[in-house]
Every structure is written in C-alpha cells, then in structure tokens.
Steps between C-alpha positions, in 0.01 A plus 500: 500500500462273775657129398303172537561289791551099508421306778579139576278241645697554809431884545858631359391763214779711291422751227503327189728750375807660653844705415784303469875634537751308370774735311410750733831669650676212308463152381697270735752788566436856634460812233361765686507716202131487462310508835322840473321320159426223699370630842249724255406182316431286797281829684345528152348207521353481828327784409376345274332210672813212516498436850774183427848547469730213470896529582792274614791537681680364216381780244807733499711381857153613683455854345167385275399496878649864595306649238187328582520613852537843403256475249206398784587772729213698597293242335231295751704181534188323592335523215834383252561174430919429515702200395859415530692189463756358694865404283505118413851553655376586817289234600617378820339569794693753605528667205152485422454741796792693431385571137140587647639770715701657249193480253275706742765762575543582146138500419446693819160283657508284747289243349423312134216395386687192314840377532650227204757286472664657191623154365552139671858399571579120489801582741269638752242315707154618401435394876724760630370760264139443580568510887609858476209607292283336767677683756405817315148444428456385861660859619271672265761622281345330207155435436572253268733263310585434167777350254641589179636317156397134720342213323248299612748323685681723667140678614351161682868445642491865655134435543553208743779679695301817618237535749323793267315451162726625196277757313696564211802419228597750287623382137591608190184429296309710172383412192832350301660362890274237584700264676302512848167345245753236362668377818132519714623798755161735374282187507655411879459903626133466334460198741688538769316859616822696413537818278742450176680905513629514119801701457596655146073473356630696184820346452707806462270658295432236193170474608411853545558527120232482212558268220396191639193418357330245783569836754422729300127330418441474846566847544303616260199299657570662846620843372832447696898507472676187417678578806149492676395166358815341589501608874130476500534091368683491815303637774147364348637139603475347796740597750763684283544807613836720301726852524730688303744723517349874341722781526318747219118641544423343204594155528330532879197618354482233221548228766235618691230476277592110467293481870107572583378218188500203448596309189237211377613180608531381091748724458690387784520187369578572128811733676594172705490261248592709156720769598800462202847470671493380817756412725654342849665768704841323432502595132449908581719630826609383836294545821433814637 
C-alpha cells in the first residue's frame, strides 16, 4: 500500500506516515535480546508500503540504528525515506559531526534524508549546533534539517542561526497530549511552512482501544479502527505528518488503513476541541 506524501510550500515532501523505533534493541540502554523480531518488523513494513523510518542515536547507545541498517539491506535506498537524530548531548560542532558519522556507519548509507536535533540544550550554543548541520547539508550528507521537542522559541532561534530552511520538529502530540495546540508550536509549523512529525499518535495504545464513545462514532461513520481515526485526525491536518513503532502484522496492518482517506474537516474539529482528557506532554512522560 503505497503511503501518502506531504509536501511543503518549499518542495520538501515526507510520507505522511512512517515506522518509528524507539524500544527497538533497547530503550536508552542496549538489549539485544530481540533484534531478529525487530529486523522482521522493520522489513515487514516496507513491504508493505512505509517508506519512512525514524531512529536516533540515542535509542539504545546507537543499536535502534544497527538494526535499521540491517533491516534496509538489499532494499533500494533511494526510494526510503530515513531519519535520525543527533544526542542533545552532542551538540557542539564537533560532535555534531562526530555523531553524524557514527549514525551513517551503523545505519550503513552514506546519506539521510533528514537529520534532527533530538532536543535543545541551554548549555550548548544553538549557533554552534546549526553550523555543523549546515556543514552537512552543504556536503550533501543531508538533504534537509530539522529539530525535535523545540518550542517556538527555540525553532526561530535555530531558525536565525542556519543558512538552510528547518523543515520539521518532531513532538509528542495525539489526541489526550496537546500541548504543541496550547503553547502555539502546531499553529507556528502551520505558518511557518514546516512539517509538525508527531511521535506516540496512539499514546501507547489508549487510543487504539474501543470504548470511547466520540472515537468510536467517528469510526463507525468511516468504517475504521479507533486506531485509524486517531492517526488519521493527524495526518488530515495541515502539515502533521506522524509514525509509530509496529512490531506485530496486525498492529502494522491496522495502522495502515489509517492512510489513503481523508477525515471531514467537522470532525477534525469536534476531535480538536472535545476530545475528553487532554493533556500537556509534561503531565504523561519525558522526551523521547
């Protein structure tokens, strides 16, 4: 099933859908124990269409990236669409470039199609950071630059310090999390020509459940999941674009059918605006 594509006003396009792999190998620490399961989950779903696949050097010491690169071998690299982050320790110049090389020898390419800052770090100049990622976008190594977990802030200070447009930030953001609506980050993205990548769309699996009457309704209207109205309130507004981590066929399959429609733009709004239990990101887990 071939996945939707999004693209900007500035001619950067991303499927509106990808794989992410957080927990893979490990959480913040390496555990191996499970890479075989993985590997087959990430192949499984670029055969199934998901062409974006999001990782960090930060997901398990670097071996979230291992498994990915083993994962996309024999796979056409040109036509996959790979992300990985750079630490929010590592963002000095140096470091920035050290942490880049390390991230393309474990995912075994020698390019990516979007590098983020994984976090901002107050200690760190943002000037420093956004020199390196110049340096690699300039060398081709990237073909484009994004940020992660910023405010709107943080995104016009990087902004002003790099010579390249910033395409993306990637938050935590579904139907309870809604901070990036209540602090204006969505609204700025929406404005600003920059794609808002929402990590975590079912919120570990709460809103893949039935029982809660507004999703369930809406399902019934589009014969969907409430897994596939919850991504799908996602990706039918402007310039959101999510992934999620899916290591069984079923949940993979599920997810898939949240893409290819489009939800009516009255629903989107009841979801916005009456969704019971929402939250900031502060009141449910730490960044990722």
């Amino acid at each position: 099933m071939p996945i939707p594509i999004k693209t900007l006003k500035s001619g950067f396009a991303m499927p509106v859908f990808g794989l992410g792999t957080w927990r893979m190998g490990g959480d913040m620490n390496l555990d191996p124990t499970d890479d075989q399961v993985n590997i087959k989950a990430v192949k499984a779903a670029i055969d199934s269409g998901i062409t974006h696949i999001d990782t960090a050097e930060k997901y398990a010491e670097g071996h979230a990236e291992e498994i990915v690169g083993q994962a996309i071998t024999g796979y056409d690299r040109s036509k996959l669409f790979i992300v990985s982050k750079v630490a929010d320790g590592n963002l000095r110049y140096d470091d920035v470039l050290k942490s880049f090389a390390s991230s393309l020898k474990r995912l075994q390419t020698d390019y990516l199609d979007l590098y983020l800052i994984h976090a901002p770090n107050p200690k760190i100049s943002i000037q420093e950071t956004m020199r390196a990622m110049d340096k690699l976008k300039a060398e081709g190594l990237i073909k484009a630059i994004g940020v992660s977990n910023f405010n709107v802030s943080q995104m016009k200070e990087a902004q002003a310090n790099s010579q390249n447009k910033i395409v993306a930030n990637q938050l935590h953001y579904n139907l309870i999390v809604r901070e990036v609506e209540r602090k204006g980050i969505l609204a700025y993205c929406q404005k600003n020509d920059i794609f808002l990548i929402a990590w975590r769309p079912l919120d570990t699996g709460s809103l893949a459940k039935p029982g809660m009457p507004v999703l369930d309704r809406i399902g019934k209207k589009y014969h969907k999941s409430p897994a596939q109205v919850a991504i799908n309130w996602l990706i039918s507004q402007t310039n959101v674009v999510t992934l999620s981590k899916m290591k069984s066929a079923i949940h993979l399959q599920d997810n898939l059918g949240a893409t290819n429609w489009q939800m009516d733009k009255n629903d989107i709004e009841e979801l916005i605006k009456e969704y019971p239990g929402q939250k900031d990101v502060s009141d449910v887990c730490p960044l990722l």
